[in-house]
C-alpha positions as CSV (number, residue, x, y, z in Angstrom):
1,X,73.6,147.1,106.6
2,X,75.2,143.6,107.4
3,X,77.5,143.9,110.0
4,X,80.6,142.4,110.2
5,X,82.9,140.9,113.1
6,X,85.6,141.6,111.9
7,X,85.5,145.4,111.1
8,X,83.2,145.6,114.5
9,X,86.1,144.4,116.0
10,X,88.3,146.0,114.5
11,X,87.0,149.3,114.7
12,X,86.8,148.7,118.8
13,X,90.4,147.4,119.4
14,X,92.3,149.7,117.9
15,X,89.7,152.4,119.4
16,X,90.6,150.9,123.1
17,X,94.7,151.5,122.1
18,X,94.2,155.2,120.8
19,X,92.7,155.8,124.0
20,X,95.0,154.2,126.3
21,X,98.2,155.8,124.2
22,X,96.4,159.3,125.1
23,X,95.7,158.2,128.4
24,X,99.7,157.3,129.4
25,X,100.6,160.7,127.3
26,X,98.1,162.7,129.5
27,X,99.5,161.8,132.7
28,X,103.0,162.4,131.2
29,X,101.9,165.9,130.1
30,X,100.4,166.7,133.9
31,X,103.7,165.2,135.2
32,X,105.8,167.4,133.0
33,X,104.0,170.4,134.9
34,X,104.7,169.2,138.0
35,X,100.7,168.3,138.8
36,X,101.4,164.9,139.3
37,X,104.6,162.6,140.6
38,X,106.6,161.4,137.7
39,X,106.3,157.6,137.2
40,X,108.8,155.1,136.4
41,X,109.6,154.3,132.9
42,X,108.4,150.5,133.6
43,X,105.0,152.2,133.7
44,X,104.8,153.9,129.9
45,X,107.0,151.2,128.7
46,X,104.4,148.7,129.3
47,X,101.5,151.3,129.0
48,X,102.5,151.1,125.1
49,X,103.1,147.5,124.9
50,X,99.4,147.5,126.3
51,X,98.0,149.5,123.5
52,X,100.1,148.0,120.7
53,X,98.9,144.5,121.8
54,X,95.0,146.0,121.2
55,X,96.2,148.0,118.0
56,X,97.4,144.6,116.4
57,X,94.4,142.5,117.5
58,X,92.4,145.0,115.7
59,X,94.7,144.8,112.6
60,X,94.6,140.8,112.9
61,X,90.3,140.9,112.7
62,X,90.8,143.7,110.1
63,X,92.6,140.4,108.0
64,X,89.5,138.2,108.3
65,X,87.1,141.4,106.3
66,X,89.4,140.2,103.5
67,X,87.5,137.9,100.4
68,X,90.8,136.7,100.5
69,X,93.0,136.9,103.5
70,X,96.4,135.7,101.7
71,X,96.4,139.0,99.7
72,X,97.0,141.1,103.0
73,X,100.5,141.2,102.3
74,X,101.0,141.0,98.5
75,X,97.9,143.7,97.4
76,X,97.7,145.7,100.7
77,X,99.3,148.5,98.9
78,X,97.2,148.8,96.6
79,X,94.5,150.2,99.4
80,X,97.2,153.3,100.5
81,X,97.7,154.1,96.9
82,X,93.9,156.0,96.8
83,X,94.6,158.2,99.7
84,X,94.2,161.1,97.4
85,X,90.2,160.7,97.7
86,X,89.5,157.5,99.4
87,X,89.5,157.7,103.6
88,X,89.8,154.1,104.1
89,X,93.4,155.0,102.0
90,X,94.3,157.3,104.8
91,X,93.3,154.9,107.4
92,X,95.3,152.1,105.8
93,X,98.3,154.8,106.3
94,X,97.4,156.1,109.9
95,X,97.2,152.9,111.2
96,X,100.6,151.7,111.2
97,X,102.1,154.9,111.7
98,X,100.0,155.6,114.9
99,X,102.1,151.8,115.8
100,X,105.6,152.8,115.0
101,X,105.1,155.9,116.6
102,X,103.6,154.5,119.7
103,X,106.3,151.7,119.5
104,X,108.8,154.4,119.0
105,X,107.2,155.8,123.0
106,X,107.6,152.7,124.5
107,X,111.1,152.3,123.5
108,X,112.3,155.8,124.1
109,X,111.3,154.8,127.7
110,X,112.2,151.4,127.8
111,X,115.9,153.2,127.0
112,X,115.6,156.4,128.6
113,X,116.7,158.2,125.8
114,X,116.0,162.1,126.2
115,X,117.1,165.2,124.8
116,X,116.5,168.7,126.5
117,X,114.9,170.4,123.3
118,X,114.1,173.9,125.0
119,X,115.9,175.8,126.9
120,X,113.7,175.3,130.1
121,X,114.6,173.6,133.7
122,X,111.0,173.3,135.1
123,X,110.2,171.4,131.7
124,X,111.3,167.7,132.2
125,X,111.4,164.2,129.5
126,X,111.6,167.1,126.3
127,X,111.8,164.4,123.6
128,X,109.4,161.8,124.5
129,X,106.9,164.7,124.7
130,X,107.8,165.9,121.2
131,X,107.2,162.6,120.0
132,X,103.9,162.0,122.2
133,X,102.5,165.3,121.0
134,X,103.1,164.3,117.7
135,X,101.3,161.1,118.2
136,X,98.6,162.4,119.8
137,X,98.0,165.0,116.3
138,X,98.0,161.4,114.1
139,X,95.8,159.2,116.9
140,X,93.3,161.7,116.1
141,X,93.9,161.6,112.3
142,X,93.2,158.6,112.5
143,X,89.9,158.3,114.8
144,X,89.0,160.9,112.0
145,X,89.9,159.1,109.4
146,X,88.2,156.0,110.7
147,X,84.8,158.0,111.4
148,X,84.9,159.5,108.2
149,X,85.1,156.1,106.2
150,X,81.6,155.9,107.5
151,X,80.4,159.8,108.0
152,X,81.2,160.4,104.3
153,X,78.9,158.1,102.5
154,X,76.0,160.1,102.0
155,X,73.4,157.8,100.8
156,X,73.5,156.2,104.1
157,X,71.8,158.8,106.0
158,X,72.2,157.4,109.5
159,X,76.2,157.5,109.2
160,X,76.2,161.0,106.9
161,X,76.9,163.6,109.7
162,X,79.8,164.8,111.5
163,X,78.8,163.0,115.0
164,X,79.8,160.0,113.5
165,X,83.4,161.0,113.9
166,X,82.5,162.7,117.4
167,X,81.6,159.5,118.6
168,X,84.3,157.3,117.3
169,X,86.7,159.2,118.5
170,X,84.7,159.5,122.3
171,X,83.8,156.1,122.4
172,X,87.3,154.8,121.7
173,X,89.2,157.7,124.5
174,X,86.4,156.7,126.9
175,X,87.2,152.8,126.7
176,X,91.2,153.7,126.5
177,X,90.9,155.9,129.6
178,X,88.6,153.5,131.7
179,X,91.6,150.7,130.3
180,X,94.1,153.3,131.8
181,X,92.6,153.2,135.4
182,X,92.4,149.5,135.8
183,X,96.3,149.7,134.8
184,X,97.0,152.2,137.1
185,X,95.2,150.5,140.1
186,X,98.2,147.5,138.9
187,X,100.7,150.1,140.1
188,X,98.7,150.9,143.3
189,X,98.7,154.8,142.8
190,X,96.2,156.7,144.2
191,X,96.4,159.9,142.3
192,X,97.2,158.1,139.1
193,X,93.6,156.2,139.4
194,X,91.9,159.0,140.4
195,X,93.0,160.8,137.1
196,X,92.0,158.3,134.9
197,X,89.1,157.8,136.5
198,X,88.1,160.9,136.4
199,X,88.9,161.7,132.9
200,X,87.3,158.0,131.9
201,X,83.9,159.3,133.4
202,X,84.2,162.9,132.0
203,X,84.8,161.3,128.4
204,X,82.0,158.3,128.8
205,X,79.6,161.1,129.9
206,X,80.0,163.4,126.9
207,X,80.0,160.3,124.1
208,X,76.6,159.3,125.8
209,X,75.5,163.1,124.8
210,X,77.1,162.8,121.4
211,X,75.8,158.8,121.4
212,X,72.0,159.9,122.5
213,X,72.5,162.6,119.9
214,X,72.7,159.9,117.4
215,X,70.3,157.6,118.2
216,X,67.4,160.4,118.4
217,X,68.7,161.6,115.2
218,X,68.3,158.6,113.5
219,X,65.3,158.0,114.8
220,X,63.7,161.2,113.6
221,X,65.3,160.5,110.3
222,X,63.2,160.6,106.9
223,X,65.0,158.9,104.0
224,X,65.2,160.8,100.9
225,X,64.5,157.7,98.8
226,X,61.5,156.1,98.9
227,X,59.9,152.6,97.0
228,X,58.4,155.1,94.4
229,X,62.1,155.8,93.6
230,X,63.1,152.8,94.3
231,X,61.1,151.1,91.2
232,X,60.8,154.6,88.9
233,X,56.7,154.7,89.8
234,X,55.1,157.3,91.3
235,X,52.2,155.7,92.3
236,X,50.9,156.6,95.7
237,X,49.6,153.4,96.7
238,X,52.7,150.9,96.2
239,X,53.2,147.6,98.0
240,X,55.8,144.9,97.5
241,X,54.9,141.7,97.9
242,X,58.2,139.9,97.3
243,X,61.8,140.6,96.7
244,X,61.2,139.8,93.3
245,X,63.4,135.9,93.0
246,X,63.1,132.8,94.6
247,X,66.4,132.8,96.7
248,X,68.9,135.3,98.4
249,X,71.4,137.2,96.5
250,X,74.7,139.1,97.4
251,X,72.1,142.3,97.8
252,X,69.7,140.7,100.8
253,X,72.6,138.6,102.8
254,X,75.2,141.9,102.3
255,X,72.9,145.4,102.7
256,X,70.8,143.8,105.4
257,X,70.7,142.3,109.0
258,X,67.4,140.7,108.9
259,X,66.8,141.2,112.9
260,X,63.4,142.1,113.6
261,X,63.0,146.0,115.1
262,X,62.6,144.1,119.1
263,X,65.9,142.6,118.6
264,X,67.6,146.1,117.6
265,X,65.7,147.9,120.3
266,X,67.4,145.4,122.6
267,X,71.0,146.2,121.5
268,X,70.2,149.6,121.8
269,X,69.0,149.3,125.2
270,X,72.0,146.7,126.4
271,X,75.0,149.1,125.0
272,X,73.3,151.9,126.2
273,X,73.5,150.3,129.6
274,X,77.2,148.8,129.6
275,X,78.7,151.6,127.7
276,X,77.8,154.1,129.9
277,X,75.5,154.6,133.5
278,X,77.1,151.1,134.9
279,X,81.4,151.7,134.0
280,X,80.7,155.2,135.0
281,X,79.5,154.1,138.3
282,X,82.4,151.3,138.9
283,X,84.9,153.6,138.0
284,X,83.2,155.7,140.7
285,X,83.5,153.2,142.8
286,X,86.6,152.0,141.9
287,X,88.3,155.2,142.5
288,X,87.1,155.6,145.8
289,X,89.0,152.5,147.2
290,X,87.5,149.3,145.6
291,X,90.1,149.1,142.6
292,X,89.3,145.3,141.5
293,X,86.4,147.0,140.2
294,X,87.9,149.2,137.4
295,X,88.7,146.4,135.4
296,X,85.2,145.0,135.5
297,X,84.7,148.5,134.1
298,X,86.8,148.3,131.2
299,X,85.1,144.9,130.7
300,X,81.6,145.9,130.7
301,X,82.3,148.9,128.1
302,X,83.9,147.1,126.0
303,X,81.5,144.3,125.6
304,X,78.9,147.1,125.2
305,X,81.0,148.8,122.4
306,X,80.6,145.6,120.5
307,X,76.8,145.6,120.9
308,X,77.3,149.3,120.2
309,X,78.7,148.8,117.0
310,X,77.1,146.3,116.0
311,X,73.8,148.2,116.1
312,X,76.1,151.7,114.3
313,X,76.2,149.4,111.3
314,X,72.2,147.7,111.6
315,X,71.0,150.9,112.1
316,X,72.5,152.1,108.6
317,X,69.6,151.5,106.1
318,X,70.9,151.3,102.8
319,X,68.5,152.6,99.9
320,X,68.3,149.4,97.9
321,X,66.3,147.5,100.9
322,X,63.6,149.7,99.6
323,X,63.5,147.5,96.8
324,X,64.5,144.2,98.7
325,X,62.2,145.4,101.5
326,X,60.3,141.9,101.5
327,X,62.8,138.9,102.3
């Protein structure tokens, strides 16, 4: 497949504020328990703010996918109204609930509103972990939703299996949680960066499992289709020697990336890299005193999430390239 900026970045912005909501709602949850201090309200307050601003840069680049970016606004309901069958439906929904609800944290903070729901003393902040638990069950409706755009297309073999999902919804806690230590080395808390940092390199280490998973997967792949279906001959001995017109069409620019295979095996090899063994060890070192570094972190993962990407959609080999094969 072609792949797009706009849904790459997309996909990797509002990935980055899923995970840095559950980040701020995980150390909320241990502070609850009385594992870690409480923090101020400053701290969620702008935690939130932090992963709206991501959430709506995502939503802007989703604008730009658009034939036509005017019709955002006047036909954007008629996306939702599929959500019966269609998962980009449910996305279309999730997505701006996951942001009222997240706006809803921030401000709940921001005012200090809380209500003691149960009847327990050792159980502090009751409401805003109502609503953060409730959160956290749509976040990951929606990294499911998002994955499963993708996971449930079956004639695109690479994307047709459930780690798809898996590693949309790593991938997008990892970067949020690596995000979440360089914004609690801002607040100069020891325990705090050592949490996420922690957690960042627990979750980066299991998506590069789930990721690795993937990639060998793919690469041991064999395509139902081949040319003989393709053209309807079954003909051992069949080779194409054009694409059968003089020019492009919508099929060759559209369904295919026209890299050569060294340039993919490149991405491959640079996400692999910046995604995982080099924020994993600056978060290392970054929780063991040399904080300016988790933010390099964050950076580097990121950046390698869009090569990351950008290879999930080149690596998807739709079936009608066996007929468009020569370009």
């Amino acid at each position: 497949m072609h792949p797009t900026f706009s849904v790459i970045f997309l996909t990797t912005l509002i990935g980055v504020g899923q995970g840095l909501f559950l980040a701020l709602f995980t150390e909320q949850s241990y502070s609850a328990a009385n594992l870690l201090p409480s923090q101020q309200s400053n701290f969620y307050v702008f935690g939130s703010l932090l992963a709206l601003l991501f959430m709506l840069g995502g939503l802007f680049a989703a604008v730009f996918h658009l034939g036509k970016p005017s019709y955002f606004l006047t036909r954007a309901w008629r996306g939702i109204s599929q959500w019966r069958t269609s998962w980009l439906s449910r996305e279309l929904i999730a997505l701006p609930l996951v942001m009222l609800l997240i706006a809803l944290y921030g401000l709940f903070h921001l005012f200090e509103v809380e209500i003691q729901l149960f009847n327990s003393a050792e159980l502090s902040n009751q409401l805003t972990l109502v609503l953060g638990t409730l959160t956290t069950v749509v976040v990951f409706g929606l990294f499911i939703a998002t994955g499963m755009i993708y996971a449930s297309v079956k004639f695109l073999e690479e994307w047709a299996c459930a780690l798809t999902v898996i590693n949309y919804t790593l991938l997008g806690t990892a970067s949020g949680f690596t995000l979440a230590a360089a914004y609690a080395a801002a607040w100069d808390d020891p325990k705090l960066i050592t949490l996420y940092a922690s957690w960042a390199i627990i979750i980066t280490a299991t998506a590069l499992l789930t990721r690795g998973g993937s990639l060998i997967r793919n690469a041991r792949l064999k395509h139902k289709a081949t040319v003989q279906t393709a053209i309807g001959v079954r003909h051992p001995q069949i080779r194409q020697k054009a694409m059968g017109m003089m020019g492009g069409s919508y099929n060759t620019r559209e369904y295919f990336h026209g890299a050569t295979a060294r340039f993919l095996k490149s991405v491959k090899w640079i996400f692999l890299v910046l995604v995982f063994p080099l924020p994993m060890l600056l978060l290392w070192l970054g929780m063991d005193g040399a904080h300016s570094l988790l933010l390099l972190a964050f950076i580097s993962q990121y950046i390698g999430l869009l090569f990351e990407r950008w290879l999930f959609f080149a690596q998807a080999n739709h079936p009608q390239n066996l007929y468009y094969q020569t370009v």
